[in-house]
N, CA, C and O atoms as a printed pandas DataFrame, in Angstrom:
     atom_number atom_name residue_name chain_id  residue_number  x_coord  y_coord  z_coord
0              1         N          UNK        A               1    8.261  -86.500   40.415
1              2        CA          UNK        A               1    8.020  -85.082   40.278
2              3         C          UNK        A               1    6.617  -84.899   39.688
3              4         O          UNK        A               1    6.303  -85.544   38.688
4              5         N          UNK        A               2    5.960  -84.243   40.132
5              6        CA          UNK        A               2    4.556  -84.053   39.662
6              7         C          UNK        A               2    4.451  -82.841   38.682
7              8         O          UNK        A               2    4.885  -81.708   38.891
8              9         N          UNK        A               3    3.802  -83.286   37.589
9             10        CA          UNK        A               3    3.508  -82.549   36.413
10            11         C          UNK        A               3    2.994  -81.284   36.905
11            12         O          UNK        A               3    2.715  -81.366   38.101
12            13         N          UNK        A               4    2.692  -79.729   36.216
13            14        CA          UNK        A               4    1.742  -79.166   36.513
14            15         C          UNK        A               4    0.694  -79.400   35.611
15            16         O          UNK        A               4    0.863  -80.235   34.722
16            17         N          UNK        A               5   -0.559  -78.675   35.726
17            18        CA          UNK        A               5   -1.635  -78.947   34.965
18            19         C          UNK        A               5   -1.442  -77.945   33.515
19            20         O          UNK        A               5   -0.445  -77.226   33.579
20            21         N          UNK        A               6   -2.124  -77.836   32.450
21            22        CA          UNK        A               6   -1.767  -77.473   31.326
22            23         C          UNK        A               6   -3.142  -76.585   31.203
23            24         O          UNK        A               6   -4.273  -77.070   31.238
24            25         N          UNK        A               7   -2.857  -75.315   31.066
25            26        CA          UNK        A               7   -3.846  -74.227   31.414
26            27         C          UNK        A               7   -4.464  -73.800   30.268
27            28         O          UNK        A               7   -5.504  -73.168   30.082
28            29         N          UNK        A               8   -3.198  -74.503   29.146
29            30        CA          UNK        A               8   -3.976  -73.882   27.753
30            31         C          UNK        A               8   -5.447  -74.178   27.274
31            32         O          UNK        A               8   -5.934  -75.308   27.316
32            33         N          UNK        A               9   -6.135  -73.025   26.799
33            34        CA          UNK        A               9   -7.493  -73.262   26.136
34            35         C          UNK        A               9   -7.389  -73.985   25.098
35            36         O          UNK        A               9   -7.986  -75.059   25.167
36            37         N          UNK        A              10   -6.874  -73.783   24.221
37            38        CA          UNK        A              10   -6.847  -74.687   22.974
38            39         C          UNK        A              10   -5.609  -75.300   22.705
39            40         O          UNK        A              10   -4.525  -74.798   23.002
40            41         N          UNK        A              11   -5.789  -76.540   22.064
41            42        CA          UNK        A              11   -4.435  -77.408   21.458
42            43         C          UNK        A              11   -3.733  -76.446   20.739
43            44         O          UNK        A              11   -4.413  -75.598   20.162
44            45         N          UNK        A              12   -2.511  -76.390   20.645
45            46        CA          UNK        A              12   -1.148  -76.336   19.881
46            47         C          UNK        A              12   -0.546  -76.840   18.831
47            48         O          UNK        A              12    0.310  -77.690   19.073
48            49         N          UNK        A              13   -0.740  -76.568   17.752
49            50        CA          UNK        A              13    0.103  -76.933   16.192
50            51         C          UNK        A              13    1.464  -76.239   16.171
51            52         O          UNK        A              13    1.862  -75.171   16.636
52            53         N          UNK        A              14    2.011  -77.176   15.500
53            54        CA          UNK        A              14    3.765  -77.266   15.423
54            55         C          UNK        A              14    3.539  -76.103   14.549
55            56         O          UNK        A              14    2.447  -76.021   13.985
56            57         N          UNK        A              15    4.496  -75.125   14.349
57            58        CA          UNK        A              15    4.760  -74.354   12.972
58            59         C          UNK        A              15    6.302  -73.656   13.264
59            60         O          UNK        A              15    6.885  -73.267   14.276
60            61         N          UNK        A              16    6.579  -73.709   12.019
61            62        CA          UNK        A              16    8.171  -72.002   12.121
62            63         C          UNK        A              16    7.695  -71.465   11.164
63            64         O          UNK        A              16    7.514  -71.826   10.001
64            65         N          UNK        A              17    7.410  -70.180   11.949
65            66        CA          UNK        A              17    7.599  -68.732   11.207
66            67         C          UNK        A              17    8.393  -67.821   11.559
67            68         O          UNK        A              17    8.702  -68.021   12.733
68            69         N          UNK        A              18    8.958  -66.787   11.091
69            70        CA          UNK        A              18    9.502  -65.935   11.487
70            71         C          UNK        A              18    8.590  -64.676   11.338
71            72         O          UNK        A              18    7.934  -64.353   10.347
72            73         N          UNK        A              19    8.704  -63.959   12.683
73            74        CA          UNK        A              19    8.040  -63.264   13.392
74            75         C          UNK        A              19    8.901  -62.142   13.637
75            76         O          UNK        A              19   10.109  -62.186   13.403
76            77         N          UNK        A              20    8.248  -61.031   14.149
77            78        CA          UNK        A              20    8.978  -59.672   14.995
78            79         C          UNK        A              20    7.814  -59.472   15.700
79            80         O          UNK        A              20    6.603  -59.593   15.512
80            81         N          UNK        A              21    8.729  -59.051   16.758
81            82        CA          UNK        A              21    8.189  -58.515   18.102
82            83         C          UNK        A              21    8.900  -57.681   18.843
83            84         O          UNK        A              21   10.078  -57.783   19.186
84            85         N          UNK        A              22    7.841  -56.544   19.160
85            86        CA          UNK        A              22    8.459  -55.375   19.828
86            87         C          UNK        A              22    8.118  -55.497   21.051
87            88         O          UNK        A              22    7.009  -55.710   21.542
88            89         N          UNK        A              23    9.551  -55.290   21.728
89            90        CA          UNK        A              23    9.616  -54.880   23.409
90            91         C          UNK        A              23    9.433  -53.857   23.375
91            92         O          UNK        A              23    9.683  -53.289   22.311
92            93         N          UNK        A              24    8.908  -53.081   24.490
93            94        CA          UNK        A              24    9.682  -52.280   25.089
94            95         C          UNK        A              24   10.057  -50.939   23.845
95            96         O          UNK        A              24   11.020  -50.209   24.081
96            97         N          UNK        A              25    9.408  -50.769   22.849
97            98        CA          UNK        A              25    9.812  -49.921   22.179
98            99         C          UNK        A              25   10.553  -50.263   20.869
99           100         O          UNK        A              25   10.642  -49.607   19.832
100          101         N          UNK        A              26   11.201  -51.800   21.288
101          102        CA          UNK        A              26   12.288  -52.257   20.464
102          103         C          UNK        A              26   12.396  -53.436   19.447
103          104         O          UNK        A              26   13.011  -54.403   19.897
104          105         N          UNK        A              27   12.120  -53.511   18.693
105          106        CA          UNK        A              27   12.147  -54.601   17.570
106          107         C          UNK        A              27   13.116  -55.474   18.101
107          108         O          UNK        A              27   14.220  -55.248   18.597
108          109         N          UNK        A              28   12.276  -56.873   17.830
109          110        CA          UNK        A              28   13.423  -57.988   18.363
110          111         C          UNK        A              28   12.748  -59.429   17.222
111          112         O          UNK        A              28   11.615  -59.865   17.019
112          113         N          UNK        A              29   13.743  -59.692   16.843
113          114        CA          UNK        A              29   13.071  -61.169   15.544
114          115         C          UNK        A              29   12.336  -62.262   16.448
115          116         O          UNK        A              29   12.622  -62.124   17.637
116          117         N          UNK        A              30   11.560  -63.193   16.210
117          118        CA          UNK        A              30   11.635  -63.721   16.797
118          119         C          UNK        A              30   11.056  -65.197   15.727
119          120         O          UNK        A              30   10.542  -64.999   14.626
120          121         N          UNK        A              31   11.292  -66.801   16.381
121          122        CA          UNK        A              31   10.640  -67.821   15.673
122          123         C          UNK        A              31    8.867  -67.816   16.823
123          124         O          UNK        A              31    8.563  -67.504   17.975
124          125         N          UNK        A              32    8.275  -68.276   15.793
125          126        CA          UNK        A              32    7.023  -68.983   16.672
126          127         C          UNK        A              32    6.922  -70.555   16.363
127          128         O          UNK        A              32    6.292  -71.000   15.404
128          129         N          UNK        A              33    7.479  -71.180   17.103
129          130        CA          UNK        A              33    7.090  -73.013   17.326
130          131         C          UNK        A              33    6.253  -73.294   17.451
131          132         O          UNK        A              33    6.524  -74.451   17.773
132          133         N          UNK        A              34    5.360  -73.253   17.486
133          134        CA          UNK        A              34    4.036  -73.860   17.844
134          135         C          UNK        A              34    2.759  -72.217   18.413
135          136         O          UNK        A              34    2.886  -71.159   19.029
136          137         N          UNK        A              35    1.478  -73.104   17.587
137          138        CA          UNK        A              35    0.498  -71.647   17.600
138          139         C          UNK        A              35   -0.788  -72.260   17.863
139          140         O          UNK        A              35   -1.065  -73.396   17.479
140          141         N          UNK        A              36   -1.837  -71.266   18.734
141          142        CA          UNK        A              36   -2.891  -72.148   18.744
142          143         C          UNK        A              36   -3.295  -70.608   18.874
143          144         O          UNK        A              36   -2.413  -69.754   18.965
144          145         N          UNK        A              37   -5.045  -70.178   18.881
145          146        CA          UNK        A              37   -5.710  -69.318   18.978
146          147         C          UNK        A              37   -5.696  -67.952   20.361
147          148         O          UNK        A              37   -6.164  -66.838   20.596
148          149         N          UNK        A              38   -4.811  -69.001   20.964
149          150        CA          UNK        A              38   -5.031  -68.019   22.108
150          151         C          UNK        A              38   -3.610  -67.647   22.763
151          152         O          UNK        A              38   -3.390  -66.834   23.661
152          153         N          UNK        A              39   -2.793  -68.387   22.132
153          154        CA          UNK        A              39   -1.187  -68.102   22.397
154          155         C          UNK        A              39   -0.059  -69.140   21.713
155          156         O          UNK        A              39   -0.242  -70.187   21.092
156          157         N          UNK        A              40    0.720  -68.699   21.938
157          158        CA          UNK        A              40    2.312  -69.471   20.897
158          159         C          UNK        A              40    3.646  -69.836   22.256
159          160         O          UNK        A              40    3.825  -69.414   23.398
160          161         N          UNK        A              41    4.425  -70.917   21.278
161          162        CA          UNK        A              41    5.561  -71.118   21.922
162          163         C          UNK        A              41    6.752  -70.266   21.197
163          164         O          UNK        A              41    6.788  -70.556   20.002
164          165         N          UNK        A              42    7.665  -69.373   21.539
165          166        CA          UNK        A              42    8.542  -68.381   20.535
166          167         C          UNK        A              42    9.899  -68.804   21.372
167          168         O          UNK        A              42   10.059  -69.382   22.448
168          169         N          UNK        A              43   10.758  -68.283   20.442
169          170        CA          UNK        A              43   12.748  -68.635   20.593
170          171         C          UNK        A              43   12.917  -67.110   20.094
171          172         O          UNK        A              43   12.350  -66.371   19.288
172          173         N          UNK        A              44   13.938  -67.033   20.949
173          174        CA          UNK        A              44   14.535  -65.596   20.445
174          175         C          UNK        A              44   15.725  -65.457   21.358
175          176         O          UNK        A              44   15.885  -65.883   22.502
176          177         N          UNK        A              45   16.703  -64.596   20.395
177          178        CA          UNK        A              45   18.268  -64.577   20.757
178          179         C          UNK        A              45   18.085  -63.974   22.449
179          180         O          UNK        A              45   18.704  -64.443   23.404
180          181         N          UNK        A              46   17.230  -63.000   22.513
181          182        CA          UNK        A              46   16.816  -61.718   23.471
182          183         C          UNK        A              46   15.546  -62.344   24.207
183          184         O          UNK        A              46   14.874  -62.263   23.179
184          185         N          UNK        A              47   14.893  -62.749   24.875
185          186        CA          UNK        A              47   14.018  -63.009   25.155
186          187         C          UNK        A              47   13.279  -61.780   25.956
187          188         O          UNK        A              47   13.930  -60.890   26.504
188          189         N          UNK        A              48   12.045  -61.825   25.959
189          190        CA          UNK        A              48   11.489  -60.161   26.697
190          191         C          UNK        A              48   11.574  -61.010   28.600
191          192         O          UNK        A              48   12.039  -62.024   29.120
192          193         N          UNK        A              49   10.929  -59.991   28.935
193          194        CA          UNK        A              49   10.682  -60.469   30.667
194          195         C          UNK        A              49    9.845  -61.204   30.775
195          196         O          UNK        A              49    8.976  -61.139   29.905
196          197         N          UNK        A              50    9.665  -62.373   31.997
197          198        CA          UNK        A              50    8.274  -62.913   32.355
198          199         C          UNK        A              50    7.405  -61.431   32.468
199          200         O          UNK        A              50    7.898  -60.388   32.898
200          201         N          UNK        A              51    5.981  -61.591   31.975
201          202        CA          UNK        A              51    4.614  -60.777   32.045
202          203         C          UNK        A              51    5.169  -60.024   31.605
203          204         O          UNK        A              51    5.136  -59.111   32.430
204          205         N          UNK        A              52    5.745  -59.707   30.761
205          206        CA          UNK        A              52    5.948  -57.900   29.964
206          207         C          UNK        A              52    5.143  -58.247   28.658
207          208         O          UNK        A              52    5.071  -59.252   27.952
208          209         N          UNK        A              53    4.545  -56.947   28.629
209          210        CA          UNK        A              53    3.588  -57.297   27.475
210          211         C          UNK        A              53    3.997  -56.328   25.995
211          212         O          UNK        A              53    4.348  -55.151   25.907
212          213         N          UNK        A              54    3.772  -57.424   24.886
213          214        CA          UNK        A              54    5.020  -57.099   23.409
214          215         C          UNK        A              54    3.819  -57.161   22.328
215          216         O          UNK        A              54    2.664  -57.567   22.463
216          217         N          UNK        A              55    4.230  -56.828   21.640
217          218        CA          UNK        A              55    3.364  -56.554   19.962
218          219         C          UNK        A              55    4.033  -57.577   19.218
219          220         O          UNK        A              55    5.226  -57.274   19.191
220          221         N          UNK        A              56    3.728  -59.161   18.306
221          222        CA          UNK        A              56    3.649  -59.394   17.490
222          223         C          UNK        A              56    3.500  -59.001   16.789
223          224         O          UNK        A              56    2.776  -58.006   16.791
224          225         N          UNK        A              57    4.314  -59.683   15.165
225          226        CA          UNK        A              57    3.579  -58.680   13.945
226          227         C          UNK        A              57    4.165  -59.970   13.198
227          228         O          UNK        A              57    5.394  -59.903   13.236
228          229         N          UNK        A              58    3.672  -61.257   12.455
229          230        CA          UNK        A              58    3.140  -61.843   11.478
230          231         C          UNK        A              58    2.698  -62.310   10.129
231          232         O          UNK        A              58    1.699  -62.971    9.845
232          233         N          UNK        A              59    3.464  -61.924    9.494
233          234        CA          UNK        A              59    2.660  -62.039    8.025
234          235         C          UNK        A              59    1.081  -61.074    7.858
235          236         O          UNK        A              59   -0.069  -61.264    7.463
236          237         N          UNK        A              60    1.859  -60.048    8.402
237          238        CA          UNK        A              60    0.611  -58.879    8.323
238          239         C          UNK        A              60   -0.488  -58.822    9.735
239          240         O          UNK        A              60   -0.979  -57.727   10.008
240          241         N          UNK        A              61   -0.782  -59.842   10.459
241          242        CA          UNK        A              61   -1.491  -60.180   11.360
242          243         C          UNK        A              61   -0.526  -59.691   12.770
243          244         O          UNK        A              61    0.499  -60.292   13.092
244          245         N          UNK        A              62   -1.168  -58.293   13.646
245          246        CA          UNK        A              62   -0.776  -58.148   14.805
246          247         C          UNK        A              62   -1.070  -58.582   15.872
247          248         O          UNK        A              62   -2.287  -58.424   15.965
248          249         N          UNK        A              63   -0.545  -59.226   17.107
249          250        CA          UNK        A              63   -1.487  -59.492   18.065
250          251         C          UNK        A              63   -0.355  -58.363   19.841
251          252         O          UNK        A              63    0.763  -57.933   20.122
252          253         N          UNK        A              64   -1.145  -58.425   20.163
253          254        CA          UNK        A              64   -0.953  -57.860   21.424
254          255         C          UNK        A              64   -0.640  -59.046   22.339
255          256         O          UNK        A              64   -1.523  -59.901   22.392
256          257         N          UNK        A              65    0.684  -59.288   23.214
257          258        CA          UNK        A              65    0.325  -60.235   24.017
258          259         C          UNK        A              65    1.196  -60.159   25.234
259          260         O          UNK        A              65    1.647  -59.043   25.492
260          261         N          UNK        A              66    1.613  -61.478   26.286
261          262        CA          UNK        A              66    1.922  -60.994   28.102
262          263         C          UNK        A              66    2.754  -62.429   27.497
263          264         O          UNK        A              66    2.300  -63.348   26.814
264          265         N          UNK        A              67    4.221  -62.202   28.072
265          266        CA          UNK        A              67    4.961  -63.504   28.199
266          267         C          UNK        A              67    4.230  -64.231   29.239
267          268         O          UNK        A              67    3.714  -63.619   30.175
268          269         N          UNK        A              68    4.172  -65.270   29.147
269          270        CA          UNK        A              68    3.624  -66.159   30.390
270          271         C          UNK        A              68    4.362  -67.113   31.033
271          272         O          UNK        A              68    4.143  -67.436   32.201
272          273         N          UNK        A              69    5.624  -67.808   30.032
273          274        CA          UNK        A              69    6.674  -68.126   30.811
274          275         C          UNK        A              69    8.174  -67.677   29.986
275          276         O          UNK        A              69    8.273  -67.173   28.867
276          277         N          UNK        A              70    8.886  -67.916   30.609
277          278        CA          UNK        A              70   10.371  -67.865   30.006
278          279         C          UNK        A              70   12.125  -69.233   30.466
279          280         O          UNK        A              70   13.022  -69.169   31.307
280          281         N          UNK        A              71   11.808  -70.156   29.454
281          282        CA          UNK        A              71   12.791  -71.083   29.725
282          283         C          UNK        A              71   13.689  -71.246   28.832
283          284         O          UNK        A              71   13.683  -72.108   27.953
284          285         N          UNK        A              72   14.741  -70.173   29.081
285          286        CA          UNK        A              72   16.483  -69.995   28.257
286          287         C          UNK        A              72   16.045  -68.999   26.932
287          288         O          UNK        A              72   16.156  -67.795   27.164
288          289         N          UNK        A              73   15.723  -69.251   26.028
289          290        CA          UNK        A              73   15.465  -68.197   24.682
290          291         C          UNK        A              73   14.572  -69.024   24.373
291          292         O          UNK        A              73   14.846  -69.456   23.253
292          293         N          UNK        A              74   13.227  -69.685   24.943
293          294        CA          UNK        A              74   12.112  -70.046   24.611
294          295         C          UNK        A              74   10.968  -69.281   25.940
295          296         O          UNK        A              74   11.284  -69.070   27.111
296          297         N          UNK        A              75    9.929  -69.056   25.433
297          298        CA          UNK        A              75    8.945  -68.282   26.134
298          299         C          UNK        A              75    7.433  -68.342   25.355
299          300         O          UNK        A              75    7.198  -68.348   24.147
300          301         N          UNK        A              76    6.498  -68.385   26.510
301          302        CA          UNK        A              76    5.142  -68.957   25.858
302          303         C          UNK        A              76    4.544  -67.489   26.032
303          304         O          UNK        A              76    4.697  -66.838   27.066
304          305         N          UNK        A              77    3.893  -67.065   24.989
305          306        CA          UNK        A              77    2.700  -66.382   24.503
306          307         C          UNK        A              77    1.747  -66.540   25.086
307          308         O          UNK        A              77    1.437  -67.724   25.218
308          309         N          UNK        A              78    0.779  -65.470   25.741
309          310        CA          UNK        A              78   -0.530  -65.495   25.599
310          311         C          UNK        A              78   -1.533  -64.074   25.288
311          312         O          UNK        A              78   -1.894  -63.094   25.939
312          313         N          UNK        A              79   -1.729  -64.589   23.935
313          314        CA          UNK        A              79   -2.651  -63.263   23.213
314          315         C          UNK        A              79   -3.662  -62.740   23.941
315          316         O          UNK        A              79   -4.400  -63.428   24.646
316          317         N          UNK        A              80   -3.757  -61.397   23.801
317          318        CA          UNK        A              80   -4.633  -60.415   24.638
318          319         C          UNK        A              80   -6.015  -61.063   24.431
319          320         O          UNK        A              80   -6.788  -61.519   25.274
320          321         N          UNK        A              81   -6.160  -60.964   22.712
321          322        CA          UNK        A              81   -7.804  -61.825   22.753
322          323         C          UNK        A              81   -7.299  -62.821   21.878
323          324         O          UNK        A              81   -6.088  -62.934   21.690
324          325         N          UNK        A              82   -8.275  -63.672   21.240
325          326        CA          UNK        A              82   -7.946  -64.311   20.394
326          327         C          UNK        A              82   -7.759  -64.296   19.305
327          328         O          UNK        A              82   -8.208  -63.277   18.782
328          329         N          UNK        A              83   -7.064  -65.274   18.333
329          330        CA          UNK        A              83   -6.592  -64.845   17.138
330          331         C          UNK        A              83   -7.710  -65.308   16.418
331          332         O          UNK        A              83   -8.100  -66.464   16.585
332          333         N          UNK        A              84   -8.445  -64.302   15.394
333          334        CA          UNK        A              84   -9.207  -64.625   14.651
334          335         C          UNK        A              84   -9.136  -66.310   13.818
335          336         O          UNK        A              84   -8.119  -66.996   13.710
336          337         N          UNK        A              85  -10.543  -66.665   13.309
337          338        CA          UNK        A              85  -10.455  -68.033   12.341
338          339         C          UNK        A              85   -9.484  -67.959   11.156
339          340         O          UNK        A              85   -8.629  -68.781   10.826
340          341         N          UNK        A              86   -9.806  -66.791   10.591
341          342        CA          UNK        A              86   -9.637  -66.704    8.785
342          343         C          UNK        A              86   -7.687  -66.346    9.497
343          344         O          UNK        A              86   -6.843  -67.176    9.161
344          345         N          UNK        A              87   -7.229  -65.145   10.396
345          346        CA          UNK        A              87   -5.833  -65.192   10.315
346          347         C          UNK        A              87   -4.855  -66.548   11.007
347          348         O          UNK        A              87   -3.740  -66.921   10.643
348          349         N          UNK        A              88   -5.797  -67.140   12.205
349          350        CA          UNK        A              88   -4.754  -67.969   12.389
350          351         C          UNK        A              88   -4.881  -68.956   11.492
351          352         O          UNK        A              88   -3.808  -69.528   11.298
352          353         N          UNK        A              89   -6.179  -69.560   10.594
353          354        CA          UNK        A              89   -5.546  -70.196    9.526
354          355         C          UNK        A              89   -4.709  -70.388    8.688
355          356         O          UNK        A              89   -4.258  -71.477    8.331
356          357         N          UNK        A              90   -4.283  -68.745    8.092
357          358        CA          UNK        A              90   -3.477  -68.251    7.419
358          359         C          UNK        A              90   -2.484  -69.001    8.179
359          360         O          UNK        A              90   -2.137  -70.118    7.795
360          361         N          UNK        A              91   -1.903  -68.356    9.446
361          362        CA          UNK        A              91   -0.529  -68.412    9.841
362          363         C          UNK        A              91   -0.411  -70.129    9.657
363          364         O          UNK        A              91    0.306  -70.742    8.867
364          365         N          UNK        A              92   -1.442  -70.710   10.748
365          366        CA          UNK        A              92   -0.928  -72.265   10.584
366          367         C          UNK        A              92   -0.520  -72.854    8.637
367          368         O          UNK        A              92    0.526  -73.295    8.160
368          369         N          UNK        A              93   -1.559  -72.645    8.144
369          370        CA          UNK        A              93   -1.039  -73.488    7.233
370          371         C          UNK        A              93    0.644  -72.710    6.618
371          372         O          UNK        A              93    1.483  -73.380    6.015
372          373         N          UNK        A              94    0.801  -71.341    6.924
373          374        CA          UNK        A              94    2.070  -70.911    6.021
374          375         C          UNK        A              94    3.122  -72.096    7.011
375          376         O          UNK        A              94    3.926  -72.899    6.539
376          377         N          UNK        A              95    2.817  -71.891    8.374
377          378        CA          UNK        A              95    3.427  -72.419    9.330
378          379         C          UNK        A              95    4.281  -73.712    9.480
379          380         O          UNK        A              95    5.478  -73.830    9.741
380          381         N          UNK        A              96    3.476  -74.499    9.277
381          382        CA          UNK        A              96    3.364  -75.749    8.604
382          383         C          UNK        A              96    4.057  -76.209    7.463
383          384         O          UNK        A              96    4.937  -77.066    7.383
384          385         N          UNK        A              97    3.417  -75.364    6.408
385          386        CA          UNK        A              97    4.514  -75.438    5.245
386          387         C          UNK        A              97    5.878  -74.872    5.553
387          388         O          UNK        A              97    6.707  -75.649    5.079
388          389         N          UNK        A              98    6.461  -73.855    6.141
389          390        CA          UNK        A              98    7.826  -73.708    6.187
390          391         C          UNK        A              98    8.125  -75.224    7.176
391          392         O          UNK        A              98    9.017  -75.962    6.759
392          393         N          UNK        A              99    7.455  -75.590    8.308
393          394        CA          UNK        A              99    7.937  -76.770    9.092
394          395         C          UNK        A              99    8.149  -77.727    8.311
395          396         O          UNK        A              99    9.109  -78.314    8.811
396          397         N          UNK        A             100    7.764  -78.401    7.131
397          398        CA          UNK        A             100    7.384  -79.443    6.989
398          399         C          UNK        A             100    8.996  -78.820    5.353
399          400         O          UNK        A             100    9.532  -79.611    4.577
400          401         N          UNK        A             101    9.177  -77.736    5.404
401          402        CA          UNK        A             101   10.074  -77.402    4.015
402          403         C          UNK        A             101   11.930  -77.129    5.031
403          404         O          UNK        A             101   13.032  -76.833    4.567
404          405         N          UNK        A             102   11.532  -77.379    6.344
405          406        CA          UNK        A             102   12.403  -76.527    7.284
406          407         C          UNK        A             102   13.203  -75.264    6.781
407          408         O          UNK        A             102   14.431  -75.183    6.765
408          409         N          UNK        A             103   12.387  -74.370    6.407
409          410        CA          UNK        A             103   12.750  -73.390    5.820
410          411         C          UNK        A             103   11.276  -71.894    6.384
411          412         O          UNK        A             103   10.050  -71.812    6.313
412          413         N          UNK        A             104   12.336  -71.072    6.861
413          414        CA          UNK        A             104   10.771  -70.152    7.520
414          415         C          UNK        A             104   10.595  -69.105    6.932
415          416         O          UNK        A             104   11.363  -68.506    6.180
416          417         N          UNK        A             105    9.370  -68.803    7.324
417          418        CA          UNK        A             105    8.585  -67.834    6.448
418          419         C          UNK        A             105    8.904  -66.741    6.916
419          420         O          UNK        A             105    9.112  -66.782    8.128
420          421         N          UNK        A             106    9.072  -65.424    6.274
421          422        CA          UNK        A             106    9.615  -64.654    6.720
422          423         C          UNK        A             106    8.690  -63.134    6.872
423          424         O          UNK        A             106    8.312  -62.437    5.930
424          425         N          UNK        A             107    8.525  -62.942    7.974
425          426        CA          UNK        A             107    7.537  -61.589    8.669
426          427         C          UNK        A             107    7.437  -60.363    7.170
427          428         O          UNK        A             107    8.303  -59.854    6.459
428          429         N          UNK        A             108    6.075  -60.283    7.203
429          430        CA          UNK        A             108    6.346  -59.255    6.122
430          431         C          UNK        A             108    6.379  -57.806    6.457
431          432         O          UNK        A             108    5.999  -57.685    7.621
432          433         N          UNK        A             109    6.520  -57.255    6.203
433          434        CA          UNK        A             109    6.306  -55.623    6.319
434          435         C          UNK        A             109    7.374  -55.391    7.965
435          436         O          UNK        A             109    7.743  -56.328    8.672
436          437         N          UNK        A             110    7.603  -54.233    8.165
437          438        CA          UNK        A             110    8.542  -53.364    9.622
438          439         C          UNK        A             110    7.718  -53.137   10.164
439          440         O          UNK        A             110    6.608  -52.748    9.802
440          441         N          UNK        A             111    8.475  -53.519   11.974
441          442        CA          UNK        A             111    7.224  -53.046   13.255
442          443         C          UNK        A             111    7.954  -51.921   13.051
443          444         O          UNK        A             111    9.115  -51.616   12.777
444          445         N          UNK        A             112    6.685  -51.286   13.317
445          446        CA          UNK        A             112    7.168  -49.825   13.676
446          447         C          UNK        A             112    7.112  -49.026   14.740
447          448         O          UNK        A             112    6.079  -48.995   15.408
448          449         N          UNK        A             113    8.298  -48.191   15.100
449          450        CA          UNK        A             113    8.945  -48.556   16.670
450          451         C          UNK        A             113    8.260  -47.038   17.466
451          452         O          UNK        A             113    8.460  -46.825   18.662
């Protein structure tokens, strides 16, 4: 079976955070597994549609973004632009530390719908 090619711009770091993300109008929790500058791997009970495009919200940090795939209650991210230096630092290292504590960090503040 032949691989496909791997489209991502930048490498991927492991992390769990807990996240929210709005569909569609609608608040939905979600984990982020893995994060890199220009998009994430996420799990969620609900998963949104392939290409429907949802609002992250982060440990204060929003991003705008387009599902790009969807396999069972996992689905890959790709952010509208990129995630700044100074916030995705933030996220990775909180990231990291909940991975490495298996214990996740938990979204601060309500999307608001």
């Amino acid at each position: 079976m032949k691989r496909r090619p791997d489209l991502r711009r930048n490498e991927r770091s492991r992390v769990f955070l807990t996240a929210k993300m709005l569909v569609s109008g609608q608040p939905c929790p979600i984990h982020l597994l893995d994060l890199s500058r220009h998009g994430a791997l996420a799990h969620a009970a609900d998963p949104p549609r392939d290409g429907e495009i949802v609002w992250v919200v982060c440990r204060g940090v929003e991003l705008l973004a387009r599902t790009a795939w969807i396999r069972g209650n996992r689905f890959g991210l790709a952010f509208d632009s990129g995630l700044p230096t100074a916030k995705y630092e933030i996220l990775l290292k909180e990231g990291r530390r909940a991975l490495s504590a298996q214990t996740p960090i938990v979204a601060q503040g309500p999307v608001a719908a």
